[in-house]
VOBA-1610 file (N, C-alpha, C; in pm, whole numbers, padded with zeros to 5 digits, always signed):
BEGIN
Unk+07665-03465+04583Unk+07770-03541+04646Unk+07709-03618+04762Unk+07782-03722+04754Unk+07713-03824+04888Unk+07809-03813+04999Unk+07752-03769+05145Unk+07833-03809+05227Unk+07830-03918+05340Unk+07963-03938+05294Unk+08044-04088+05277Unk+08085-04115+05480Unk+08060-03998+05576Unk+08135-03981+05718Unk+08263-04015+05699Unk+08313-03956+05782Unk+08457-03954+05857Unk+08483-04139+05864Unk+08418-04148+05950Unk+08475-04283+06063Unk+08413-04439+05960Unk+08329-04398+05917Unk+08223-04526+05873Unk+08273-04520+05741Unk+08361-04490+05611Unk+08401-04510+05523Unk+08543-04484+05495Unk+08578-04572+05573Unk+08757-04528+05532Unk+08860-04575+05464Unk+08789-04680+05378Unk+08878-04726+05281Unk+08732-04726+05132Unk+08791-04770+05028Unk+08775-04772+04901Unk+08652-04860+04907Unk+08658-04998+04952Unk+08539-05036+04964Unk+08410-04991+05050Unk+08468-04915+05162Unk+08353-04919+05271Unk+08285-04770+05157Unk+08344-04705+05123Unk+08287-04611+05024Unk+08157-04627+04934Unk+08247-04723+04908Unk+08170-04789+04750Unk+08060-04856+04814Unk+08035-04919+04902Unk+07964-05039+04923Unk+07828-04872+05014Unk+07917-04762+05034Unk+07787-04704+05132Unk+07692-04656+05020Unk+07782-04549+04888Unk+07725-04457+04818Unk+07646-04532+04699Unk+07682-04706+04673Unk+07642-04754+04537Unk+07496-04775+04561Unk+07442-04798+04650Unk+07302-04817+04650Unk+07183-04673+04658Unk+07269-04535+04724Unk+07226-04421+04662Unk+07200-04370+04553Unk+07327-04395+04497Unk+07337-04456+04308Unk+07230-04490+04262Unk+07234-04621+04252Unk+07164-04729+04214Unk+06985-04638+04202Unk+06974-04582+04336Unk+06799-04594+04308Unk+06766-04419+04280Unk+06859-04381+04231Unk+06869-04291+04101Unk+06894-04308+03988Unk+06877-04471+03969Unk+06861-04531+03810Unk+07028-04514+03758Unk+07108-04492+03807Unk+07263-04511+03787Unk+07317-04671+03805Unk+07370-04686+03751Unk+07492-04801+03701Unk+07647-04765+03724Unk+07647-04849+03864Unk+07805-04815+03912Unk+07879-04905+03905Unk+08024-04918+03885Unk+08069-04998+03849Unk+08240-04923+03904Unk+08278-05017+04061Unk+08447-04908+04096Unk+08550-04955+04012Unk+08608-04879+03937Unk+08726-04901+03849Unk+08862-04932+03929Unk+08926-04900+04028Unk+09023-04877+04094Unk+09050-04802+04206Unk+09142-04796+04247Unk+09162-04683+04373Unk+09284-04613+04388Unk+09258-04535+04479Unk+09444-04464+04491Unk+09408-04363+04589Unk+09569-04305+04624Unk+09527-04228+04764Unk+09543-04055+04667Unk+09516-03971+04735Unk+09577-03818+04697Unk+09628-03774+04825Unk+09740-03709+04772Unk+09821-03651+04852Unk+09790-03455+04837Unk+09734-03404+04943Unk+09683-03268+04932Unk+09776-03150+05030Unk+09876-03073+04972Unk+09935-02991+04986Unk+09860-02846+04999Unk+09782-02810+05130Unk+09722-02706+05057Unk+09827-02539+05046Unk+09897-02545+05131Unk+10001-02450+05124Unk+10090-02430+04995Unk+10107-02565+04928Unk+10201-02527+04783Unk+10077-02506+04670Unk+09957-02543+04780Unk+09835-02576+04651Unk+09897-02702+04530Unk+09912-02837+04604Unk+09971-02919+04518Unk+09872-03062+04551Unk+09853-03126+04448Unk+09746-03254+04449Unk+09877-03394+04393Unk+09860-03487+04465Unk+09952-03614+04420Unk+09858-03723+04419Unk+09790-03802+04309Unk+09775-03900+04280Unk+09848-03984+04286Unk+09798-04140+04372Unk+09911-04182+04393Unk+09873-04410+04441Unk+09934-04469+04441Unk+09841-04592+04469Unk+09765-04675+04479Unk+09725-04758+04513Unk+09633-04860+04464Unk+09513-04895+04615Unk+09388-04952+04552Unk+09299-04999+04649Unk+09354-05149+04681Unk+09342-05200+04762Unk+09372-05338+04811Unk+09226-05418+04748Unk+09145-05382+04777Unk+09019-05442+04700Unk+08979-05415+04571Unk+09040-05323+04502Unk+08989-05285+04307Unk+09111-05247+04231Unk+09247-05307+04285Unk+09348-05228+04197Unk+09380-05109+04230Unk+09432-05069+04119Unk+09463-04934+04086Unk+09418-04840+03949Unk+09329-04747+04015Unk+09262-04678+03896Unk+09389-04611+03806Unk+09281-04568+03716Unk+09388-04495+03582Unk+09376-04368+03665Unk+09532-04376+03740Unk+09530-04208+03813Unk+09540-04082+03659Unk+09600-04099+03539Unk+09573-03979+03460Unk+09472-03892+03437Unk+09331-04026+03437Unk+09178-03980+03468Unk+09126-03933+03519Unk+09179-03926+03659Unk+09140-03883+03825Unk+09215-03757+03827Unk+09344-03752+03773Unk+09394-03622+03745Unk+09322-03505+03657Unk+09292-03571+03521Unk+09247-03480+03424Unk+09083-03384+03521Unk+09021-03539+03602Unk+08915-03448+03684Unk+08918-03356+03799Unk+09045-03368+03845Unk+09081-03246+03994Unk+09099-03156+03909Unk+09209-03127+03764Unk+09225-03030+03732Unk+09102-02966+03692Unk+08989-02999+03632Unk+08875-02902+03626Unk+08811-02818+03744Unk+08842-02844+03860Unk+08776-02847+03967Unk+08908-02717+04048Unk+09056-02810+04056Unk+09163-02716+04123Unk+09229-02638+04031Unk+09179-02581+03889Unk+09332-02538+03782Unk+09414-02470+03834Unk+09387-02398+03984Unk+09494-02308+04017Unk+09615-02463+04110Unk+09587-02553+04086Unk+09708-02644+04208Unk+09762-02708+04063Unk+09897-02775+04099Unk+09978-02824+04060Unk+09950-02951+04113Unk+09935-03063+03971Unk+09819-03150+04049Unk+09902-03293+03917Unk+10003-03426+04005Unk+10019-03475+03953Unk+10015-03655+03965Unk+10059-03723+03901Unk+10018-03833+03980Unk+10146-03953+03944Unk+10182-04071+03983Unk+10272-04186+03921Unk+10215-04288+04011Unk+10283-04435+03969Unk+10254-04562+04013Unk+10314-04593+04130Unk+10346-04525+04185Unk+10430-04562+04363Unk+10325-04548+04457Unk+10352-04649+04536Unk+10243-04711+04624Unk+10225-04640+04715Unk+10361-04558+04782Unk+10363-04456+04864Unk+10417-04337+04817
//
């Protein structure tokens, strides 16, 4: 995992634009599909996919879902097209 800091990556692009060249000269091919926020409940243990990047759209949140659930199976982890 690359870390991305607190302060110096806080939107979708500043992300992309820090970690793609880490990428890159590990012979990877990146390419950002979209964006969206998650909403993290850790008390109900609940995950909300949710919104769009202002700079790449909006990813296929079902995708982004299907991958938290490998990671959280114990949260209740869902997502829709509302911006907020």
């Amino acid at each position: 995992m690359f870390d991305t800091g607190t302060k110096s990556a806080e939107y979708h692009n500043h992300i992309f634009e820090k970690v793609s060249p880490a990428m890159e000269s590990l012979g990877l091919m990146c390419q950002c599909l979209g964006g969206g926020k998650i909403e993290h409940n850790s008390t109900d243990r609940k995950l909300r996919v949710f919104g769009e990047s202002t700079a790449f759209g909006k990813a296929d949140h079902s995708v982004s879902v299907e991958m938290l659930k490998s990671v959280y199976s114990d949260y209740e982890i869902s997502w829709s097209d509302d911006k907020k």
